[in-house]
C-alpha positions as CSV (number, residue, x, y, z in Angstrom):
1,X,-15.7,-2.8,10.1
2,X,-16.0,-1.0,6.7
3,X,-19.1,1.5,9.0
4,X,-15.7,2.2,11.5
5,X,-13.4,2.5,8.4
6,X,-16.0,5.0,7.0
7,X,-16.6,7.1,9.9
8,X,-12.8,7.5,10.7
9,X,-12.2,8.4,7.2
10,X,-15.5,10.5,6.7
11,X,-14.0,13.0,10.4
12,X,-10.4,13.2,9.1
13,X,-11.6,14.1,5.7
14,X,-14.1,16.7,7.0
15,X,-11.9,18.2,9.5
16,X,-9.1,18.5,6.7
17,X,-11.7,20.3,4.4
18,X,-12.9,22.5,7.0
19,X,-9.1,23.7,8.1
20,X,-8.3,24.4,4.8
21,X,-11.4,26.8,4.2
22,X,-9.8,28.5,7.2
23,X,-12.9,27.5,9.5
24,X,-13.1,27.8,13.9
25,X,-12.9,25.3,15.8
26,X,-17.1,24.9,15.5
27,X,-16.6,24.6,11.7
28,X,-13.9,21.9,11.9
29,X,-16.1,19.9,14.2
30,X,-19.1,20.2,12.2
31,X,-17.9,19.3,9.0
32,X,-16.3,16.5,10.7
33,X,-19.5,15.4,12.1
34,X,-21.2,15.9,8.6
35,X,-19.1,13.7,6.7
36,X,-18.5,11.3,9.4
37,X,-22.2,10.5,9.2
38,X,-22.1,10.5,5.2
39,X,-19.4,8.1,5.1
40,X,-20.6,5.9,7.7
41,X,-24.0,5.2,5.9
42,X,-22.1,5.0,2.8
43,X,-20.2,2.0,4.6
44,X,-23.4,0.8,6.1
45,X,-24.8,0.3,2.5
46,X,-21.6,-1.0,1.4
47,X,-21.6,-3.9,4.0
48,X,-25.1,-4.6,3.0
49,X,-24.7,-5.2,-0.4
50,X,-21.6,-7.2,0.2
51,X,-23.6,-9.3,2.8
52,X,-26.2,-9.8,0.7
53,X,-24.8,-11.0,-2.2
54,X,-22.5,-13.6,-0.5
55,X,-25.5,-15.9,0.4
């Protein structure tokens, strides 16, 4: 859930930050795509650490 969370916020965030440098349609989707992946393994370690120390 928190990998999801991440990946949603990670596209809207990069998209954002690439239309407000004034970047093509290319740029937009690529910096979406870039932080997307950042923020999902961001989440993924997230969840692990959370997982790991609830045993």
């Amino acid at each position: 859930m928190i990998v999801i969370f991440g990946v949603l916020l990670g596209a809207v965030t990069g998209a954002l930050l690439a239309r407000r440098r004034k970047g093509k349609l290319a740029d937009i989707l690529q910096y979406a795509f870039v932080y997307a992946l950042m923020f999902a393994l961001v989440g993924l370690f997230v969840t692990l650490i959370i997982h790991r120390n609830a045993l």
